[in-house]
C-alpha positions as MATLAB code, in Angstrom:
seq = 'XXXXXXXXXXXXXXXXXXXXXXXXXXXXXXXXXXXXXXXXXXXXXXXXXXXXXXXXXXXXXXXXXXXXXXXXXXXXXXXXXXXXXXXXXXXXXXXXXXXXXXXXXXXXXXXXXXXXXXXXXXXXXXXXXXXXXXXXXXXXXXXXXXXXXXXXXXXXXXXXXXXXXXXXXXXXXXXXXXXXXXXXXXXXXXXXXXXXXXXXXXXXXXXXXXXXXXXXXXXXXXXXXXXXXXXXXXXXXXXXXXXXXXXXXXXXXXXXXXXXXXXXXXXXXXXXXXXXXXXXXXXXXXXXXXXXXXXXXXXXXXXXXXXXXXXXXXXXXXXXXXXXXXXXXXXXXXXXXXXXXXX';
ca = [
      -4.454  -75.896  -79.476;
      -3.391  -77.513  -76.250;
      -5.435  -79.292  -73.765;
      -4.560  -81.072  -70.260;
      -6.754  -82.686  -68.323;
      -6.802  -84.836  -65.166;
      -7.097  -88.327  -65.902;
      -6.878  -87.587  -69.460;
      -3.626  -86.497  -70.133;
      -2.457  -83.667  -72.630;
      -3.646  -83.830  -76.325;
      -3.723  -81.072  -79.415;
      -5.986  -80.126  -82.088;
      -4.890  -78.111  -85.206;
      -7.869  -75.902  -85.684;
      -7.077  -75.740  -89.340;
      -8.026  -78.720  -91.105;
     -10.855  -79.371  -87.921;
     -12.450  -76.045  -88.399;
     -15.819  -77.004  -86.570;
     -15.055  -77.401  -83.006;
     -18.203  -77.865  -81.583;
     -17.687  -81.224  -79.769;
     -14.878  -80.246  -78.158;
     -16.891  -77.352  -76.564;
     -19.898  -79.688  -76.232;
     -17.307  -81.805  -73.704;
     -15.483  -79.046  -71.993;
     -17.765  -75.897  -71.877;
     -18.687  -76.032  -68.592;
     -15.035  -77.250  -66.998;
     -13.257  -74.669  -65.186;
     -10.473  -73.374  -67.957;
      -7.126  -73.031  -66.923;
      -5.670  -70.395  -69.443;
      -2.040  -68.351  -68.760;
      -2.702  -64.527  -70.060;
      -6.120  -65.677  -71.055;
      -7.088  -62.245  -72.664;
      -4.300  -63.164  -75.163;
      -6.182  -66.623  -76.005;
      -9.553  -66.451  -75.667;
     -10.452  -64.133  -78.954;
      -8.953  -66.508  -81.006;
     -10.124  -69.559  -79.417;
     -13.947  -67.496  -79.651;
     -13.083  -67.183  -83.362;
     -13.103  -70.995  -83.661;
     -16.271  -71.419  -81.379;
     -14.607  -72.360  -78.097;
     -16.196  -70.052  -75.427;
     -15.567  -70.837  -71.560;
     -18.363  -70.860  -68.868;
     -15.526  -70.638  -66.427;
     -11.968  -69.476  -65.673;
      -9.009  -69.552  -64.146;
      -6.256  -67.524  -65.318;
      -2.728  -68.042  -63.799;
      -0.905  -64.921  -64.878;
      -3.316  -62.430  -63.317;
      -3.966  -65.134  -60.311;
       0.291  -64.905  -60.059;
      -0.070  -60.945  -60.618;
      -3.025  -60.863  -57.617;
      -0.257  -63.200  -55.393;
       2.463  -60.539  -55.701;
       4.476  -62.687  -57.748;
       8.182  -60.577  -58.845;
       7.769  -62.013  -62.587;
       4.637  -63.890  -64.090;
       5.357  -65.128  -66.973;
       4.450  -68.853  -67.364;
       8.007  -70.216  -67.179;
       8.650  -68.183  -64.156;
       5.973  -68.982  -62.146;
       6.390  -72.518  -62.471;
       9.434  -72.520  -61.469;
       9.079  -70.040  -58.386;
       5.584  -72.678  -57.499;
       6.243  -76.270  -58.482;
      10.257  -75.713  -59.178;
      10.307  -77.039  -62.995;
      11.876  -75.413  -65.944;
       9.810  -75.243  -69.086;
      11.427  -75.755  -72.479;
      12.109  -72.991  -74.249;
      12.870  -71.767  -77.950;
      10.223  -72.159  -80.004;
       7.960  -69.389  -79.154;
       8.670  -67.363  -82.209;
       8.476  -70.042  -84.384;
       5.846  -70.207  -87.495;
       3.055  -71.914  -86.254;
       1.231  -71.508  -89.442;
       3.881  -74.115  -90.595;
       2.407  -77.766  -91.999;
       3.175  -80.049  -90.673;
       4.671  -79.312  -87.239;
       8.140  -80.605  -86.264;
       7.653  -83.067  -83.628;
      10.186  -81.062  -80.916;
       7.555  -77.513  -81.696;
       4.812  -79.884  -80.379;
       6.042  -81.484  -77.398;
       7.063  -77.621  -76.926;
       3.617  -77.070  -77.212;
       2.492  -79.634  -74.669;
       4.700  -78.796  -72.359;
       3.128  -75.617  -72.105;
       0.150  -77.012  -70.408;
       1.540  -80.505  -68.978;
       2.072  -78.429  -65.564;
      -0.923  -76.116  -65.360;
      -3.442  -77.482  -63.856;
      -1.045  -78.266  -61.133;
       0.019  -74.452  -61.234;
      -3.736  -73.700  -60.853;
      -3.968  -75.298  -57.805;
      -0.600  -73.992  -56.262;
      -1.997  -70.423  -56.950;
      -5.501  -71.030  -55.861;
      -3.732  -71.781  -52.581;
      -1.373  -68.936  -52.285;
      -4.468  -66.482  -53.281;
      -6.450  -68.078  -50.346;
      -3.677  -67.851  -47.923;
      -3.117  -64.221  -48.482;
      -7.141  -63.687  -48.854;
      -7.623  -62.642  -52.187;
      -9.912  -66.078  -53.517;
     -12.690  -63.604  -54.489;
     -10.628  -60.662  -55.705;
      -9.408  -63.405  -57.982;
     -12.737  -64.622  -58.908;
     -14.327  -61.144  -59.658;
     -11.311  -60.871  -62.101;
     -11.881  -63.972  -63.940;
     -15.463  -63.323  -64.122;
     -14.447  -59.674  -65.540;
     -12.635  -61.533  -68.287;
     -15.359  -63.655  -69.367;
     -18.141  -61.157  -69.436;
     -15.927  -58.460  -71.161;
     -16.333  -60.875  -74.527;
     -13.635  -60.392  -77.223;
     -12.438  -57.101  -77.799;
     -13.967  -54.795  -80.381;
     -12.507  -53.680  -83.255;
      -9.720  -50.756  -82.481;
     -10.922  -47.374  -83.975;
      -7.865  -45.239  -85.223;
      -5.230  -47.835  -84.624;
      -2.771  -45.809  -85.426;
      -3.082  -43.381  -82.481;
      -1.706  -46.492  -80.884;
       1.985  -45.462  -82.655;
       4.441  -45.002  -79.912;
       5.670  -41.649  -79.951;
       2.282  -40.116  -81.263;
       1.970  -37.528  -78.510;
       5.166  -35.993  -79.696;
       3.549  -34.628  -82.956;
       1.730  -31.351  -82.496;
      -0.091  -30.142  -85.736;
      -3.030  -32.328  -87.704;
      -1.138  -32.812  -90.498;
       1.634  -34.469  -89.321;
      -0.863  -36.887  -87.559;
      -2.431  -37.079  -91.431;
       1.440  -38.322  -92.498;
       1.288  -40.534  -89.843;
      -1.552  -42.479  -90.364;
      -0.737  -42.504  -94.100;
       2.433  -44.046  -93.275;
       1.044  -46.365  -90.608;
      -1.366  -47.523  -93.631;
       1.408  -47.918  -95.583;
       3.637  -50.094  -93.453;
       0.438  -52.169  -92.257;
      -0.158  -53.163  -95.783;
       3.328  -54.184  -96.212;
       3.333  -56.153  -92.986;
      -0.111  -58.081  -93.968;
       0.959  -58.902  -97.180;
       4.114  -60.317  -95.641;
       2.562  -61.741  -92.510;
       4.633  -59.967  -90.220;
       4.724  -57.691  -87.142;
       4.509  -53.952  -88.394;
       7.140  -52.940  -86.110;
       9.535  -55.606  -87.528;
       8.741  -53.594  -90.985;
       9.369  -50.156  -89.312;
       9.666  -49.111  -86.055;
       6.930  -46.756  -84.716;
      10.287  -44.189  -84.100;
      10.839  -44.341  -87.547;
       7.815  -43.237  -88.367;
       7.378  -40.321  -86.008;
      10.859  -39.282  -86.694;
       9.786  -39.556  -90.817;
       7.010  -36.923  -89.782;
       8.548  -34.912  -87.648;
      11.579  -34.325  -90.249;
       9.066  -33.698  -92.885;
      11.623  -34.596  -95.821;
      11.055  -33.191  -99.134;
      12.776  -36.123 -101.259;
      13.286  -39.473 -101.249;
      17.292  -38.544 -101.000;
      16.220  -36.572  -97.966;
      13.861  -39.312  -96.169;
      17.030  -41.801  -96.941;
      19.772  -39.701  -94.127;
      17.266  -40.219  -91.241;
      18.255  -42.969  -89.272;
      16.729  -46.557  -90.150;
      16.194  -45.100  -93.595;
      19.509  -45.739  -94.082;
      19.146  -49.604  -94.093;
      19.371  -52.056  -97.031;
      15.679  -53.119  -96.310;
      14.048  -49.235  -96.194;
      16.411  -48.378  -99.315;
      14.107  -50.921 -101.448;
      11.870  -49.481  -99.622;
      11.534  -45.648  -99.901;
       9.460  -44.963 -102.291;
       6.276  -46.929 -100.512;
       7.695  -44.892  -97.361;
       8.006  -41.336  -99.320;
       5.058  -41.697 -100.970;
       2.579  -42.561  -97.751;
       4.760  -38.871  -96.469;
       3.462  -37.085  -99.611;
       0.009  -38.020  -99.687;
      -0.631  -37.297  -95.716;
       0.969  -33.661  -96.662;
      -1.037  -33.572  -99.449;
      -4.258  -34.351  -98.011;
      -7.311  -31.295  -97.841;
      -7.736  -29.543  -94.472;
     -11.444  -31.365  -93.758;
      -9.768  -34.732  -93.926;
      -7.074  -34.280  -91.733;
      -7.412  -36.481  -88.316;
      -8.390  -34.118  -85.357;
      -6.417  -34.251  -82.562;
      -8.008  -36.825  -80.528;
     -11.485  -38.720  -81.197;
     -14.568  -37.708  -79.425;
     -14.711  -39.237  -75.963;
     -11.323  -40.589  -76.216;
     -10.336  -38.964  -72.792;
      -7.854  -36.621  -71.298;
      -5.220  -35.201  -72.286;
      -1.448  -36.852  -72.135;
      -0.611  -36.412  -68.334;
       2.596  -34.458  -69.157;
       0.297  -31.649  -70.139;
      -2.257  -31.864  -67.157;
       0.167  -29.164  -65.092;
      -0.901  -26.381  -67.816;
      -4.117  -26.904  -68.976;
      -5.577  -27.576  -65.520;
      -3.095  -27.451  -62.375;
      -6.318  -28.928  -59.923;
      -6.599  -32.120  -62.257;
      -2.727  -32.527  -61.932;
      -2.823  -32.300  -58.243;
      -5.554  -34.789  -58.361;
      -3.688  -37.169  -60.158;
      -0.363  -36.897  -57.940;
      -2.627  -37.860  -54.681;
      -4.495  -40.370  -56.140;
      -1.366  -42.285  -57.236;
       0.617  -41.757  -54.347;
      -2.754  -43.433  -52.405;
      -3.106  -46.391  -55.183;
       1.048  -46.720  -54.850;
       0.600  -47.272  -51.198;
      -2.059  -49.954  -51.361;
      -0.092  -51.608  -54.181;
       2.390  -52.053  -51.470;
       0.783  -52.859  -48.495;
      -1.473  -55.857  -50.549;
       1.618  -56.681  -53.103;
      -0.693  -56.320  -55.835;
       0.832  -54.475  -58.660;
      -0.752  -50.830  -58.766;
      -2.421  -51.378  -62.784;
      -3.601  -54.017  -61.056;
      -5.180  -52.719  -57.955;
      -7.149  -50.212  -60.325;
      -6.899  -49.419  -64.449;
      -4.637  -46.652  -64.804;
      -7.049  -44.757  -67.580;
     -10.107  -45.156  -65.338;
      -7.764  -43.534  -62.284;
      -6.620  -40.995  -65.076;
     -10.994  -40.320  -66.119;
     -11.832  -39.865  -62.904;
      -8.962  -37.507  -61.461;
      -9.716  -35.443  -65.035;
     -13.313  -35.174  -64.733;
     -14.581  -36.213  -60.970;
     -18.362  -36.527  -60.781;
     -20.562  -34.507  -58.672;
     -20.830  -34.163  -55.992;
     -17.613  -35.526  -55.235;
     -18.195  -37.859  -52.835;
     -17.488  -41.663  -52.296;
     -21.400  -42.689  -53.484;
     -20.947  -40.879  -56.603;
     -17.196  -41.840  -57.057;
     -17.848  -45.493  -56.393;
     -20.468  -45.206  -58.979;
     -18.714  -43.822  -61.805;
     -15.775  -46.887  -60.246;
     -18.280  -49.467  -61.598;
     -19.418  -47.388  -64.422;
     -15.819  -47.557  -65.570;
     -15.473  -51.147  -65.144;
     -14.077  -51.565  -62.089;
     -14.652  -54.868  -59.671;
     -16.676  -54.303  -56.548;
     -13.063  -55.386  -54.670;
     -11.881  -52.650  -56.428;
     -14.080  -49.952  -55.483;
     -14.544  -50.907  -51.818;
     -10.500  -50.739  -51.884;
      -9.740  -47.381  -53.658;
     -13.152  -45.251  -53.201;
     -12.288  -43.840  -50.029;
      -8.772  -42.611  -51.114;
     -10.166  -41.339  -54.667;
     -12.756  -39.425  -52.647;
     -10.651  -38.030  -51.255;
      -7.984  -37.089  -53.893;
     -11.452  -35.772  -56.032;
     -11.620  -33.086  -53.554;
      -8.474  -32.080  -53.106;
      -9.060  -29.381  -55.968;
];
């Protein structure tokens, strides 16, 4: 774990043999906290007791700015014109101890960012978006850390593609499988097998092992070793009893795919269409990227099911019902409104 401070310099603490935490947050909790992607941090820095009171986080300040690219290395360089170091952001951090180049790669990472903060904080107050920016960091912190994913493996890329309840059995049977297999070995699940792979394993339905080996990926050294784990999380999906076979989408989990919104209800389609030709246009005109100017699901919920009467009091309600910032609603009711009533 990194930390910069002015007057103080940069230092790091390995979480791991200083488990308890607690004067570090005693010292910094209520500093401002200058975090880059800070969703991506702050769950695991929560898991070790370090909680912020406040925030500042440059990606989404650099996404609010209309910056072209936002990663940290970019903005830097497009802001304060330095290039970070790079290679070592794939490395095994679990390693013990540290090579000393991985940890001045690590400091570098926040030797510039308080200066970044401040470059930002003066763009977003130039182009008047200060409190946009501070009703999104506030969002962050109240949000907490994310709770746990139900069905994770609805998350499979590709998922949409498979029709019946038993194939989405086979999937999550082989999803199981491979997330075993990637725990045990500490590794992303997708380096194990690709979520194609696993869609195209269902959708071919193969009735051997010899059969599950011609699909492509299959073919590999690594899935060879592999395919009986992989055949046997196929079998026991195809085997499984009608009443515990997934359904096709959890309660309350929303609408439908939008490629199928044209069928099942042509009015919610042309909903959709207005509303994000309206959002596109004030993406534009503020150069704030459109997932940005509102959530795309929440957009999707309300174009799907508009509340009644459809009107911009009860629109802007179910806006902040749905989590989004009062900048947000006073931007996008009007438009909504009126895309709500279109059908």
């Amino acid at each position: 774990m990194q930390l910069r401070r002015a007057g103080a310099g940069t230092g790091m603490i390995d979480p791991v043999p200083l488990p308890d935490l607690s004067v570090v947050q005693e010292a910094i909790g209520d500093a401002e906290w200058v975090l880059h992607a800070a969703n991506q941090d702050l769950p695991c820095l929560a898991e070790i007791g370090l909680v912020p009171s406040r925030l500042f986080d440059t990606e989404l300040a650099a996404r609010l700015a209309g910056l072209p690219r936002v990663g940290l290395g970019a903005v830097v360089e497009s802001l304060l014109g330095f290039s970070l170091q790079k290679g070592h952001s794939a490395a095994d951090w679990s390693t013990r101890p540290l090579p000393e180049e991985w940890l001045v790669y690590a400091a570098l990472d926040v030797e510039v960012l308080v200066d970044l903060r401040d470059a930002l904080a003066a763009l977003l107050e130039e182009q008047g978006k200060t409190e946009w920016a501070r009703q999104e960091f506030e969002a962050i912190l109240a949000a907490g850390p994310p709770a746990p994913k139900q069905d994770p493996w609805r998350k499979t890329s590709g998922v949409h593609g498979l029709r019946s309840r038993r194939q989405l059995g086979m999937l999550r049977a082989l999803w199981e499988a491979r997330d075993d297999l990637a725990r045990k070995r500490d590794i992303a699940p997708g380096r194990v097998l690709p979520d194609s792979a696993m869609v195209s394993a269902v959708q071919a339905d193969p009735q051997t092992e010899g059969a599950l080996l011609e699909l492509p990926v299959f073919r590999g050294r690594a899935n060879r070793r592999l395919v009986g784990t992989w055949f046997g999380a196929l079998a026991r999906g195809r085997a499984l009893p009608e009443a515990e076979l997934p359904p096709h989408s959890r309660p309350g989990e929303g609408p439908p795919p939008v490629n199928r919104w044209a069928d099942r209800d042509p009015a919610a389609a042309t909903r959709l269409q207005v509303a994000r030709a309206g959002l596109a246009e004030l993406s534009a005109k503020h150069d704030v990227p459109v997932e940005n100017v509102l959530s795309p699901d929440l957009v999707r919920r309300l174009m799907w099911s508009p509340p009644e009467p459809r009107d911009v009091e009860t629109v802007s309600t179910a806006l902040r019902a749905g989590g989004a910032r009062e900048w947000q609603v006073e931007l996008t009711r009007d438009l909504l409104t009126d895309a709500a009533t279109r059908a």
